[in-house]
VMD Tcl script that builds the backbone (N, CA, C; Angstrom):
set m [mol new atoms 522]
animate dup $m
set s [atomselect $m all]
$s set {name element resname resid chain x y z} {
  {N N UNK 1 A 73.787 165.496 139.138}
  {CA C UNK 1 A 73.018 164.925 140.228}
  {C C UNK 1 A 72.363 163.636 139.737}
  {N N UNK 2 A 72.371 162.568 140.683}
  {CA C UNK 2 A 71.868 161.277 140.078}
  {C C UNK 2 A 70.500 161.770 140.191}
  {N N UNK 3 A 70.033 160.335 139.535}
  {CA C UNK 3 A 68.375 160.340 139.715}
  {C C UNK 3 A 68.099 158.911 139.239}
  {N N UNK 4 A 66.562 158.164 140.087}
  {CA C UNK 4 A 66.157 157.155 139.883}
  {C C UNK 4 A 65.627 156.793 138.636}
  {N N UNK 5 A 65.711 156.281 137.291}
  {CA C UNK 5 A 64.885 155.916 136.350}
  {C C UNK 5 A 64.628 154.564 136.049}
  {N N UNK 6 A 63.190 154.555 136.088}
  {CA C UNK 6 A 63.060 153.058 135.371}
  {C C UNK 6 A 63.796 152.579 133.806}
  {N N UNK 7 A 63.853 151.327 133.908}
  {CA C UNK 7 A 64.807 150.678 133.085}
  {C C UNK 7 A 64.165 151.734 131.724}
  {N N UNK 8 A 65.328 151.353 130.981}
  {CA C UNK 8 A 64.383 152.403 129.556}
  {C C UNK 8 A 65.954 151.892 128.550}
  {N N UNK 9 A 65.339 151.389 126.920}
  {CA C UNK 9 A 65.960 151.295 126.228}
  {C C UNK 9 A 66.662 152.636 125.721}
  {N N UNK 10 A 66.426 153.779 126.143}
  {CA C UNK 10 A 67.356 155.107 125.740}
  {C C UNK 10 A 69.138 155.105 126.582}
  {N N UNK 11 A 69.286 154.079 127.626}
  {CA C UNK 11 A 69.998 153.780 128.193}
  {C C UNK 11 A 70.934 152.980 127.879}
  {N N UNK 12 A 70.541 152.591 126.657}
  {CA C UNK 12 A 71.468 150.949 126.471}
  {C C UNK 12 A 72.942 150.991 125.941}
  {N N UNK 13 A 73.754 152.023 125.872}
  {CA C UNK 13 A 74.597 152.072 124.826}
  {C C UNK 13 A 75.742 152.287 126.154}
  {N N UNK 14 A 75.009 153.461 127.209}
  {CA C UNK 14 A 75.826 153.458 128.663}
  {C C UNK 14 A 75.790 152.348 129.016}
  {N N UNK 15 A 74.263 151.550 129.377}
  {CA C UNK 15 A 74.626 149.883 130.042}
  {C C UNK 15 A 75.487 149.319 129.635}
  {N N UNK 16 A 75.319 149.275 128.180}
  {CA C UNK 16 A 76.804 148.025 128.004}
  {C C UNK 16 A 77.823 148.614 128.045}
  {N N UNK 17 A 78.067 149.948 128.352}
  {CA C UNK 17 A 79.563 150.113 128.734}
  {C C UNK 17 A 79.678 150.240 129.784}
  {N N UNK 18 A 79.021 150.340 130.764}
  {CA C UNK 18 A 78.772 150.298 132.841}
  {C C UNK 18 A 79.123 148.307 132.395}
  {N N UNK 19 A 77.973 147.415 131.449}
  {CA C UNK 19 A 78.198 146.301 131.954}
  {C C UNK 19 A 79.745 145.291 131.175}
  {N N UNK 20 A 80.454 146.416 130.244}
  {CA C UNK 20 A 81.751 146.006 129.743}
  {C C UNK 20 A 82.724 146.048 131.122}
  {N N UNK 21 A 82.583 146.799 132.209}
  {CA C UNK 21 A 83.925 146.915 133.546}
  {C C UNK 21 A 83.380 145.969 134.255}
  {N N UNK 22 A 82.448 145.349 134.428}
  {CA C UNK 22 A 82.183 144.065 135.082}
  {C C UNK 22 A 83.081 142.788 135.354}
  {N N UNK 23 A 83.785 142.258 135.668}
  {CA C UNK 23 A 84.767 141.310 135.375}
  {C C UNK 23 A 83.687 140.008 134.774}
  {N N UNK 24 A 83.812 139.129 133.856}
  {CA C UNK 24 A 82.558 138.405 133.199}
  {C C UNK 24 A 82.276 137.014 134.816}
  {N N UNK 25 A 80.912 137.245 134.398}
  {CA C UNK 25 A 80.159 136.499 135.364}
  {C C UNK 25 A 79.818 136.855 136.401}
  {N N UNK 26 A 80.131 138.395 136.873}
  {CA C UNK 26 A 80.070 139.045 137.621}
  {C C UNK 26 A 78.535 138.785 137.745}
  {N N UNK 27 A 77.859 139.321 139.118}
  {CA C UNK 27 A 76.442 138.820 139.688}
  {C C UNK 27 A 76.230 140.676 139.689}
  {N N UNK 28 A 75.276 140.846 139.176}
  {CA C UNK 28 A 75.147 142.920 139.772}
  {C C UNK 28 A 73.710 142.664 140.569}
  {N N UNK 29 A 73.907 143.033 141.480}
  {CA C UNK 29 A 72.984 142.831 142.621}
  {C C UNK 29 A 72.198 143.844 142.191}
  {N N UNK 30 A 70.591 143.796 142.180}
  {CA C UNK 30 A 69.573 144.552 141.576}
  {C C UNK 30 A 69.596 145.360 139.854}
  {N N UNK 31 A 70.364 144.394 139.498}
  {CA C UNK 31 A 70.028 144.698 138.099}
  {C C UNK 31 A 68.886 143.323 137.572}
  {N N UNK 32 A 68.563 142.492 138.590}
  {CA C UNK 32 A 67.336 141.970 137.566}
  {C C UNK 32 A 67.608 141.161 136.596}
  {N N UNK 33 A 69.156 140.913 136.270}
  {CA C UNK 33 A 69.683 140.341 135.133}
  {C C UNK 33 A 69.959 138.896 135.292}
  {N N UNK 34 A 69.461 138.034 134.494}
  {CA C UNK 34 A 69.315 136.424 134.742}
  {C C UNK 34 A 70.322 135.726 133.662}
  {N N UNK 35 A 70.994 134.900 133.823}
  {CA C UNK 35 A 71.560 133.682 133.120}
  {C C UNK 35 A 71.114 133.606 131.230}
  {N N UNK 36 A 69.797 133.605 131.525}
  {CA C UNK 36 A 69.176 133.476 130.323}
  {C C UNK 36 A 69.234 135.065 129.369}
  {N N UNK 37 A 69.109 135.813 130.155}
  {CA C UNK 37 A 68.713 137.383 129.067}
  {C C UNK 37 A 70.053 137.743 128.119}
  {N N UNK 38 A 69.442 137.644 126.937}
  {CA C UNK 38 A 69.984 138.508 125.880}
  {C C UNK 38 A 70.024 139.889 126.232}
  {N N UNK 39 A 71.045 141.113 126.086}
  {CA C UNK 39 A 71.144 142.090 126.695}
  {C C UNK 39 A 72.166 142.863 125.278}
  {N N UNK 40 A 72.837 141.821 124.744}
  {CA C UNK 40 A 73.834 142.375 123.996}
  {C C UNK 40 A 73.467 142.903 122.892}
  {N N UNK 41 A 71.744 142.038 122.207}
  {CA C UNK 41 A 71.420 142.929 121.158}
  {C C UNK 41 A 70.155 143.440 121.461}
  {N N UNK 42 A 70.113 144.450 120.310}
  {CA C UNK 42 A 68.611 145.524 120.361}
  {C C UNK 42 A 67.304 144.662 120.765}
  {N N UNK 43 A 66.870 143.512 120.293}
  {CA C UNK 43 A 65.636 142.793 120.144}
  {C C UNK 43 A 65.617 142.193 122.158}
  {N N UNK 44 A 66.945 141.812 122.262}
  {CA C UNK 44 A 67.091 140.969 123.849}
  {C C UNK 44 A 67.309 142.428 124.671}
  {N N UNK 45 A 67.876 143.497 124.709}
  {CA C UNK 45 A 67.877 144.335 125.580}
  {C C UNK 45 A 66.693 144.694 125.930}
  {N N UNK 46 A 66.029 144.795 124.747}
  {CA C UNK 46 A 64.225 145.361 124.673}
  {C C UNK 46 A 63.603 144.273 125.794}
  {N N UNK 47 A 63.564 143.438 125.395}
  {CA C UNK 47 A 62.913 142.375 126.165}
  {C C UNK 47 A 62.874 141.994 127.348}
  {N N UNK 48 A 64.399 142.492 127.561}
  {CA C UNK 48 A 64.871 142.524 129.345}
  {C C UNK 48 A 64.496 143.528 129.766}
  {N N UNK 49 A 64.616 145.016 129.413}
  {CA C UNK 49 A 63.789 146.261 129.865}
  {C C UNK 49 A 62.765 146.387 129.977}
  {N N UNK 50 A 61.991 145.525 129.186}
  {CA C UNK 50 A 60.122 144.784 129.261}
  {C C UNK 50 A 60.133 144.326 130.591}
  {N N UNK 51 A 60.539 143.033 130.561}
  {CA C UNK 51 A 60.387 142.391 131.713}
  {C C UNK 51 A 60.605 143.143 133.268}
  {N N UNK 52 A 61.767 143.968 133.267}
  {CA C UNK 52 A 62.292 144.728 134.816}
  {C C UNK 52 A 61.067 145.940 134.932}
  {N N UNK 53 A 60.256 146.222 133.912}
  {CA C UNK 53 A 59.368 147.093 133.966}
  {C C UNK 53 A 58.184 146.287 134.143}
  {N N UNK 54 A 58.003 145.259 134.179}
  {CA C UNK 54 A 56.349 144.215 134.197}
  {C C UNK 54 A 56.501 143.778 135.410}
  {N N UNK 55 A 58.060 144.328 136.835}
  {CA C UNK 55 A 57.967 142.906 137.545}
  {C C UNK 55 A 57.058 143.422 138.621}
  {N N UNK 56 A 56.781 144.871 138.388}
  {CA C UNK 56 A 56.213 145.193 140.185}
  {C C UNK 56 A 55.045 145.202 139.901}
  {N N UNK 57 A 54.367 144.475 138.899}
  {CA C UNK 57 A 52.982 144.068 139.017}
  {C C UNK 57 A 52.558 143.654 139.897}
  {N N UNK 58 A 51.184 142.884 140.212}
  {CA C UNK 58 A 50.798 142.227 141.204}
  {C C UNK 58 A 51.592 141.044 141.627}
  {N N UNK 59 A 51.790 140.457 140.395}
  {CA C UNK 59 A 52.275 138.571 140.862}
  {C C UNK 59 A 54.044 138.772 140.421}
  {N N UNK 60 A 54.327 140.488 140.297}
  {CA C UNK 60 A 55.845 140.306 139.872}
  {C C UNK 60 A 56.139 139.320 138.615}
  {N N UNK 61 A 57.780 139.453 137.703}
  {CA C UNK 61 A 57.590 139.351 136.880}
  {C C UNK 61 A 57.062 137.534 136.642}
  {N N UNK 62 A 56.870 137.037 135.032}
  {CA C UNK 62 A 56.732 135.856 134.654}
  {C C UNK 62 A 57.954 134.977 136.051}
  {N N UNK 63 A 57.230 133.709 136.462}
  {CA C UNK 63 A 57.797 133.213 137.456}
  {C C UNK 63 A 58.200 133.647 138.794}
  {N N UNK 64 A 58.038 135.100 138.984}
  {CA C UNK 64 A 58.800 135.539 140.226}
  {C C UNK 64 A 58.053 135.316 141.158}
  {N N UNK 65 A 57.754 135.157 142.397}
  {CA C UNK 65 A 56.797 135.304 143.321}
  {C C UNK 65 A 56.400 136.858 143.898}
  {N N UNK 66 A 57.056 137.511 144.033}
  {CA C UNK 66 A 56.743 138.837 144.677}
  {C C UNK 66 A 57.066 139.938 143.578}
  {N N UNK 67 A 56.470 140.938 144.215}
  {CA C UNK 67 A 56.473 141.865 142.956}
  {C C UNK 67 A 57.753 142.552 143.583}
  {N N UNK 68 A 58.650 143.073 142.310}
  {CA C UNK 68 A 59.930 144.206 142.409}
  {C C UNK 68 A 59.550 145.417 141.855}
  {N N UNK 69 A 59.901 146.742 142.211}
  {CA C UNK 69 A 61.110 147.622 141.270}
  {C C UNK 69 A 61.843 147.845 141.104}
  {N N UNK 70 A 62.350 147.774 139.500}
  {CA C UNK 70 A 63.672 148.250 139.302}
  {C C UNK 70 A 63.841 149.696 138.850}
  {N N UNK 71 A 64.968 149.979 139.253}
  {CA C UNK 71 A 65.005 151.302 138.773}
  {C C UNK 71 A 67.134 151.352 138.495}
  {N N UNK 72 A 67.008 152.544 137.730}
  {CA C UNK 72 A 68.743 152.750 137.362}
  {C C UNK 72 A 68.911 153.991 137.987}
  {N N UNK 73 A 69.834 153.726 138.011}
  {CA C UNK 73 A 70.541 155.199 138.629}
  {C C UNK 73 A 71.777 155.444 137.405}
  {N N UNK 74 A 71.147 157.521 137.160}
  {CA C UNK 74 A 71.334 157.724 135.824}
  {C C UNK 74 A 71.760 159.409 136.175}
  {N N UNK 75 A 72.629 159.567 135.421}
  {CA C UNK 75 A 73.427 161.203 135.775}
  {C C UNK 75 A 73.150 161.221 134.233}
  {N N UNK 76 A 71.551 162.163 133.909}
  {CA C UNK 76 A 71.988 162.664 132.659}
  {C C UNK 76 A 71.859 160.902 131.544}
  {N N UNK 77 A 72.643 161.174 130.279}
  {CA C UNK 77 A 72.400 159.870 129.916}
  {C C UNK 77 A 73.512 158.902 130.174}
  {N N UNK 78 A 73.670 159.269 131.083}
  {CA C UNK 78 A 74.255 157.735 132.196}
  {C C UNK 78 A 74.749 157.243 133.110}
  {N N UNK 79 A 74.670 155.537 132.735}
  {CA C UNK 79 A 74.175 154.572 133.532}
  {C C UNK 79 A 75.266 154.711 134.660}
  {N N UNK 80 A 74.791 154.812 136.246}
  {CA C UNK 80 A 75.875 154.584 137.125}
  {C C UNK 80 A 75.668 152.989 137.594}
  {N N UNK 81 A 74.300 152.831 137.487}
  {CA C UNK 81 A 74.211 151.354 138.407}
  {C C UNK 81 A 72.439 151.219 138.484}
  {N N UNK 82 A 72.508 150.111 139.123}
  {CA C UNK 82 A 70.609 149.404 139.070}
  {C C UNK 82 A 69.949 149.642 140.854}
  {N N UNK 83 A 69.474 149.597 141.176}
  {CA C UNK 83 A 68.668 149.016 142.396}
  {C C UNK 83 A 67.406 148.680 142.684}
  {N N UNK 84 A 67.126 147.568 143.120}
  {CA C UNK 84 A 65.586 147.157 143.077}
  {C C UNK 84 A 64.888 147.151 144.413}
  {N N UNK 85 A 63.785 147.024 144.518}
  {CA C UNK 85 A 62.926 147.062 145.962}
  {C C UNK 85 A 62.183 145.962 145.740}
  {N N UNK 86 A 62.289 144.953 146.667}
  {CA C UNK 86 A 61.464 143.732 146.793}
  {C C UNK 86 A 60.138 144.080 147.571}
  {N N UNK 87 A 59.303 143.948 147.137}
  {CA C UNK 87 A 58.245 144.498 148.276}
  {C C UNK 87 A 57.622 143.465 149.280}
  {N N UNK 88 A 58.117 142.322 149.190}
  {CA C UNK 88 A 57.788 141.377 150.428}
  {C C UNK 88 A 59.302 140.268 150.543}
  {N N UNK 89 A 59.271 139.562 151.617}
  {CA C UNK 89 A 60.190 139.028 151.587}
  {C C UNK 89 A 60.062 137.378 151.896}
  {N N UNK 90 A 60.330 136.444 150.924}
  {CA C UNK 90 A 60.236 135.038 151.149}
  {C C UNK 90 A 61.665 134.934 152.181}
  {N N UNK 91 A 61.212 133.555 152.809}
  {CA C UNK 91 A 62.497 132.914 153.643}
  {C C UNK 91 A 64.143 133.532 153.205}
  {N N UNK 92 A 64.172 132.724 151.383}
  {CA C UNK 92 A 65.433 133.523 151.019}
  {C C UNK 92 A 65.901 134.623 151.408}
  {N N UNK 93 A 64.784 135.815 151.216}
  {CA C UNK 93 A 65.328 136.536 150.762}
  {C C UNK 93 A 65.106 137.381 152.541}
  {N N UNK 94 A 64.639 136.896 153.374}
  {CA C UNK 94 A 64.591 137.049 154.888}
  {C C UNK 94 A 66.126 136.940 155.566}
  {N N UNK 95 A 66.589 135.589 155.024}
  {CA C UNK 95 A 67.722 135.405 155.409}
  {C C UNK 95 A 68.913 136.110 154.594}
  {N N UNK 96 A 69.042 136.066 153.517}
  {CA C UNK 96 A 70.489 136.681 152.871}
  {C C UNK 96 A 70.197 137.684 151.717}
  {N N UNK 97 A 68.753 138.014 151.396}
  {CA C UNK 97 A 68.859 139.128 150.195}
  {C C UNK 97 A 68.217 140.929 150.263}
  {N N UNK 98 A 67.545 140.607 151.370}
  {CA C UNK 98 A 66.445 141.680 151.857}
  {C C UNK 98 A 65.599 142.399 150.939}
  {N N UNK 99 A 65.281 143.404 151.267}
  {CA C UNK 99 A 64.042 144.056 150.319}
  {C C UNK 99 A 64.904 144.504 148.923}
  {N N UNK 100 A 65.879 145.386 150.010}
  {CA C UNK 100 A 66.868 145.920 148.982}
  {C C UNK 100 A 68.087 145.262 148.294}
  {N N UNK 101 A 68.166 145.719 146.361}
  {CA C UNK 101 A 69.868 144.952 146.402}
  {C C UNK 101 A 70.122 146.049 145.493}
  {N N UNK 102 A 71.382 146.527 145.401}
  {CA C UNK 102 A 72.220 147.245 144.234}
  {C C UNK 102 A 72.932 147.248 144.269}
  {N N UNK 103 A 73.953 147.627 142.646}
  {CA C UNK 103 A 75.297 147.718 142.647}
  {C C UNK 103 A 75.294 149.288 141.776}
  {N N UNK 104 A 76.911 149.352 141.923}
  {CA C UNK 104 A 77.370 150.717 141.159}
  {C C UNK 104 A 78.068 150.269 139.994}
  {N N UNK 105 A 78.385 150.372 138.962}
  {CA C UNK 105 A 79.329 150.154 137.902}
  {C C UNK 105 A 80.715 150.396 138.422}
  {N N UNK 106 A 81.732 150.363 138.022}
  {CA C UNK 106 A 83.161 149.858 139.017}
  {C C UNK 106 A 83.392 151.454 138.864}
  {N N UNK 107 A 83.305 152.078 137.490}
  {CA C UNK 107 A 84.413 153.718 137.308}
  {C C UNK 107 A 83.272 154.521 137.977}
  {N N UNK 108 A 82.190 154.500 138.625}
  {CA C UNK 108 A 81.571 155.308 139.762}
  {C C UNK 108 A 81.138 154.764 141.252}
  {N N UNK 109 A 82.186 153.801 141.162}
  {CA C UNK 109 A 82.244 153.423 142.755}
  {C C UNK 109 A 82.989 155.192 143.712}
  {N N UNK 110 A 83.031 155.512 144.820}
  {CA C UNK 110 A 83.845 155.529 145.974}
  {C C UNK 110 A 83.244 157.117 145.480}
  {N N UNK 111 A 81.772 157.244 144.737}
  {CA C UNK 111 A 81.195 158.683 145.109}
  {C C UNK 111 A 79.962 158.927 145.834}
  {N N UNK 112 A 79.487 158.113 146.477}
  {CA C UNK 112 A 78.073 158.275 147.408}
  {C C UNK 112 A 77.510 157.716 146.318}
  {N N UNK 113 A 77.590 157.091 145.028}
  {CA C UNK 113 A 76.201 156.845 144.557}
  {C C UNK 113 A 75.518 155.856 145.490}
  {N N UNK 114 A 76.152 154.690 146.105}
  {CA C UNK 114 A 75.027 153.618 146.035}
  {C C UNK 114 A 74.405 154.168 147.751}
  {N N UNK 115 A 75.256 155.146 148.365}
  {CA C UNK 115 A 74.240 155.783 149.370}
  {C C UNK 115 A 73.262 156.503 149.068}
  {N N UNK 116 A 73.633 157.113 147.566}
  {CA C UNK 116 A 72.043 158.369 147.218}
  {C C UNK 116 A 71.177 157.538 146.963}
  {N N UNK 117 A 71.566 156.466 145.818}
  {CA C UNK 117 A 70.921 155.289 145.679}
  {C C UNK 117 A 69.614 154.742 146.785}
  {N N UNK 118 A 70.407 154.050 147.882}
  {CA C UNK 118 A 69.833 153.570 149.149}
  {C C UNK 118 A 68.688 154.361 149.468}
  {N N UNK 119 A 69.098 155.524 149.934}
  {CA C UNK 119 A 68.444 156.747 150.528}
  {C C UNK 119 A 67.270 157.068 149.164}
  {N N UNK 120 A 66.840 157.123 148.374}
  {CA C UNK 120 A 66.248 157.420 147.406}
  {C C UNK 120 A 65.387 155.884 147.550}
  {N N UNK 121 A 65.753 155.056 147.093}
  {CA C UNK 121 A 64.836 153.515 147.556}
  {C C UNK 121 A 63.927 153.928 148.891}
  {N N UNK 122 A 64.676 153.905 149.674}
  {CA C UNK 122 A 63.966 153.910 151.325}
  {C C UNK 122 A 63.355 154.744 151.477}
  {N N UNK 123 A 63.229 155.984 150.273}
  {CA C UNK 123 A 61.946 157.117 150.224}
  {C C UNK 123 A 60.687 156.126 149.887}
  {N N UNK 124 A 61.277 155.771 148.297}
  {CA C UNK 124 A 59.984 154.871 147.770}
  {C C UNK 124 A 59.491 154.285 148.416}
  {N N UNK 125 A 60.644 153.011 149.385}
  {CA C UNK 125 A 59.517 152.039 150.519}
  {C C UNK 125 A 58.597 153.022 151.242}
  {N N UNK 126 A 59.094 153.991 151.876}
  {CA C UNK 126 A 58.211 154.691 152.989}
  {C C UNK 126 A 57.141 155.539 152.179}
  {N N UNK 127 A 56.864 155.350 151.051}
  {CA C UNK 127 A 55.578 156.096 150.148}
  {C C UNK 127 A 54.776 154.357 149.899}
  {N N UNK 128 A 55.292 153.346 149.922}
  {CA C UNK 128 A 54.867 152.343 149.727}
  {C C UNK 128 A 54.311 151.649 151.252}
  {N N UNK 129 A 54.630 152.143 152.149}
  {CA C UNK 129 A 54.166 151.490 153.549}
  {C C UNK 129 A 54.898 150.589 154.352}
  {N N UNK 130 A 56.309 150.720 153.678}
  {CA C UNK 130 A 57.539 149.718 154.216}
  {C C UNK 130 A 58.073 150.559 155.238}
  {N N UNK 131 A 58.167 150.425 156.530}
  {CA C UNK 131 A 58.298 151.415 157.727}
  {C C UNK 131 A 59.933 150.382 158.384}
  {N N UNK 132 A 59.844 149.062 158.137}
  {CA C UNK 132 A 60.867 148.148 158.559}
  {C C UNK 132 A 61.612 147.556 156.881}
  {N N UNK 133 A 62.633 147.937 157.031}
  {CA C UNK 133 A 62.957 147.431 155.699}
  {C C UNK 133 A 64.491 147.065 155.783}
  {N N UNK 134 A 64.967 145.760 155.347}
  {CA C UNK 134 A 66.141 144.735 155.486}
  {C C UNK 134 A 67.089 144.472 154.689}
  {N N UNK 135 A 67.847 145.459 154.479}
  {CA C UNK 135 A 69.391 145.598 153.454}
  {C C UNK 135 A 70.355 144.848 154.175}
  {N N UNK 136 A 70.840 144.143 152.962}
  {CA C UNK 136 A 72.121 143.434 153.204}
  {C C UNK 136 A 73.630 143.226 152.384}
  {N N UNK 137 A 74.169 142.961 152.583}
  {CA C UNK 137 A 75.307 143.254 151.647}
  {C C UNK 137 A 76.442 141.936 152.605}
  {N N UNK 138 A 77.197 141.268 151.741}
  {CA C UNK 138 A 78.450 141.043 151.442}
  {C C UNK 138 A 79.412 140.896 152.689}
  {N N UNK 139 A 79.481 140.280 153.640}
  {CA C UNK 139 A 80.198 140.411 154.894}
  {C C UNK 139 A 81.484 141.455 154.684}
  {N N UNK 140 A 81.882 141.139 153.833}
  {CA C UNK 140 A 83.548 141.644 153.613}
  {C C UNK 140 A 83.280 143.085 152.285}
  {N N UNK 141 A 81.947 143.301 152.392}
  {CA C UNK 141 A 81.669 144.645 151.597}
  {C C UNK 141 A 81.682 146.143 152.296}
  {N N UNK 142 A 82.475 146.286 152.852}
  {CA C UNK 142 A 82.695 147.785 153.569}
  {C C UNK 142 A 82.251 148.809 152.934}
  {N N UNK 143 A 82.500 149.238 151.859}
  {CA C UNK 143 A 81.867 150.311 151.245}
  {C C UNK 143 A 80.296 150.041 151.301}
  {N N UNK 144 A 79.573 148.375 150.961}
  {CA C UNK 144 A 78.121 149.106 150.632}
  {C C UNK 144 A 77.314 149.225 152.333}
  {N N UNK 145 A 78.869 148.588 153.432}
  {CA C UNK 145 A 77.749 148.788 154.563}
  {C C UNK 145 A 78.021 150.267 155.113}
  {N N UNK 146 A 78.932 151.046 154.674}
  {CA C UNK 146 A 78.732 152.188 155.554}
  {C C UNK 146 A 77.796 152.648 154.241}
  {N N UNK 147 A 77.385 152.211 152.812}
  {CA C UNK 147 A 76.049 153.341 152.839}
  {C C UNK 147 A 74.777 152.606 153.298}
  {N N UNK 148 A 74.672 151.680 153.684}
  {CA C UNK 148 A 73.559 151.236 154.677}
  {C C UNK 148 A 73.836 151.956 156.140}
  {N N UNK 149 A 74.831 151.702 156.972}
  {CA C UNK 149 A 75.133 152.906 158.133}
  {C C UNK 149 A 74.498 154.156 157.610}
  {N N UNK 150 A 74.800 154.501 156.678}
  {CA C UNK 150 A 74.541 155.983 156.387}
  {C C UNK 150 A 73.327 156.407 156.359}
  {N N UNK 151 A 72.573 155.644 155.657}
  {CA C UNK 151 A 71.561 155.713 155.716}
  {C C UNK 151 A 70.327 154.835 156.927}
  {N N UNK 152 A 70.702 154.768 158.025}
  {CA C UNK 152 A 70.615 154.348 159.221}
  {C C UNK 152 A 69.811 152.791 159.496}
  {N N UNK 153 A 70.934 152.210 158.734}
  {CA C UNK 153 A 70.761 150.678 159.404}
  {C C UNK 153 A 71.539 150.310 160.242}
  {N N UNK 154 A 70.769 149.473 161.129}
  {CA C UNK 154 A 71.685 148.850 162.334}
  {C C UNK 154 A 71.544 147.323 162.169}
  {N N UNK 155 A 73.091 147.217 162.074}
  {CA C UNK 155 A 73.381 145.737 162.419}
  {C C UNK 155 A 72.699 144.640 163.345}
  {N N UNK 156 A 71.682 143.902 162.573}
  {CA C UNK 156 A 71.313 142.547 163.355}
  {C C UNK 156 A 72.239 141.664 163.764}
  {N N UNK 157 A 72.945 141.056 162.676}
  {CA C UNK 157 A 73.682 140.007 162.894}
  {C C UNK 157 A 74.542 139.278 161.637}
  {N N UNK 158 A 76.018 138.959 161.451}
  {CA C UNK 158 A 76.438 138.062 160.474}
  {C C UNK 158 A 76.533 136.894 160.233}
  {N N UNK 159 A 75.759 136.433 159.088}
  {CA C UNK 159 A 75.491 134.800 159.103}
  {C C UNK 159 A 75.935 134.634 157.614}
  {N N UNK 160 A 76.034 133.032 158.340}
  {CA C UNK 160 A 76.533 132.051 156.596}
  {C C UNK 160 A 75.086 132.064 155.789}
  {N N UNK 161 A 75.059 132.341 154.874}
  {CA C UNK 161 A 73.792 131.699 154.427}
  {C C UNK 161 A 73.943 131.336 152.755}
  {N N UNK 162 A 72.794 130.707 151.825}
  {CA C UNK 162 A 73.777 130.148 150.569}
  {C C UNK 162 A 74.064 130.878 149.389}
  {N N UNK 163 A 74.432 132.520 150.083}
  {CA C UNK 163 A 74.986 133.344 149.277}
  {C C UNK 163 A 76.409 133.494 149.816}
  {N N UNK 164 A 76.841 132.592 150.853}
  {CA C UNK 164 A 78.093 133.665 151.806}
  {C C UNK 164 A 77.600 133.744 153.110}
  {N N UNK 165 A 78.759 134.852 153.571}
  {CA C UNK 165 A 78.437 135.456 154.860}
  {C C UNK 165 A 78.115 136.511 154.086}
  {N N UNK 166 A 76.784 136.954 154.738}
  {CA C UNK 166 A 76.124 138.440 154.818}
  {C C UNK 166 A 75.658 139.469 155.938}
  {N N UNK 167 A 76.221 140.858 156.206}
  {CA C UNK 167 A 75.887 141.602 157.165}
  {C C UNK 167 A 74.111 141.574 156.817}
  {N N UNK 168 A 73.546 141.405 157.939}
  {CA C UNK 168 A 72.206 142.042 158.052}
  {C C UNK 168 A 71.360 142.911 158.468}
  {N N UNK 169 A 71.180 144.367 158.243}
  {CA C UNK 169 A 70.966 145.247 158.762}
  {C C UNK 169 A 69.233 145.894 158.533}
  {N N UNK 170 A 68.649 146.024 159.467}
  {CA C UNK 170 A 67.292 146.708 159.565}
  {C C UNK 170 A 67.320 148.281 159.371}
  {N N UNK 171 A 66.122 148.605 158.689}
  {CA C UNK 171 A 66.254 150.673 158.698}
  {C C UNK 171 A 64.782 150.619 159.180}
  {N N UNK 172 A 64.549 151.075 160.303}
  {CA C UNK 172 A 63.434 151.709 160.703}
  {C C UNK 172 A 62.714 153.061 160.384}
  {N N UNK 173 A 61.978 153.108 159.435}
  {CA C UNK 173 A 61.218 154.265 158.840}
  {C C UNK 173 A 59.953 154.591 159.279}
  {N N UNK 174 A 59.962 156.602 159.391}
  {CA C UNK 174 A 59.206 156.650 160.328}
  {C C UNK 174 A 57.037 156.720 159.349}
}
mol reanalyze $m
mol bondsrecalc $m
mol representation Tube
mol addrep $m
């Protein structure tokens, strides 16, 4: 059974083999992972697991504007995939990124994770006071919109924006 854990260096040996099936340059939506982070050794993994754990502070992490959590999604010791919760939303991320982003690692795609995933986030928002909350995904991403369907978002609308075309879907929580 999955389960949500914050980032944690006891993880790192699954990450880099969840982040070895990546095709390189790959973008993993809610892993938090930037251009700049060292990840490959002990001293830079540490540092990046620092940081995804400092971001849902008040002012979110160094530079960010809004505060996140990240969290992994973890069967046991391991890594299936990341997902984060934005807890407010600038213009950007109004238009093409929403509260929510995650991915699955490729060899545990096509098992409900990134719906248990979803559904497990949209608990947290609704313990956090997020009652309207704005997942989006990938125009041409079918799998992550039926686990947004699934977990009962309804389609606003598909727009260009300067990620792509992205479906935009609202979840009303009660």
């Amino acid at each position: 059974m999955p389960e949500l854990v914050y980032p944690t260096v006891r993880l790192r040996g699954s990450w880099l083999e969840a982040f070895a099936e990546w095709e390189p340059g790959a973008h993993l939506d809610g892993a938090g992972l930037r251009a700049g982070d060292d990840v490959l050794t002990e001293p830079g993994f540490a540092a990046w697991v620092d940081r995804l754990r400092g971001a849902a502070g008040p002012s979110g992490a160094a530079g960010d504007d809004s505060p996140v959590t990240y969290w992994w999604v973890a069967e046991g010791s391991t890594y299936l995939g990341a997902v984060e919760l934005r807890h407010h939303l600038d213009a950007f991320l109004l238009d093409a990124g929403g509260h929510v982003g995650y991915s699955v690692r490729p060899s545990a795609r096509r098992r409900g994770v990134a719906t248990w995933a979803l559904g497990a986030v949209l608990d947290e928002a609704r313990s956090r006071g997020m009652h309207r909350v704005l997942v989006t995904c990938a125009a041409r991403n079918t799998g992550s919109a039926r686990a947004i369907e699934h977990n009962g978002g309804v389609l606003e609308d598909v727009r260009r924006t300067a990620v792509g075309r992205v479906r935009r879907y609202w979840i009303e929580q009660p």
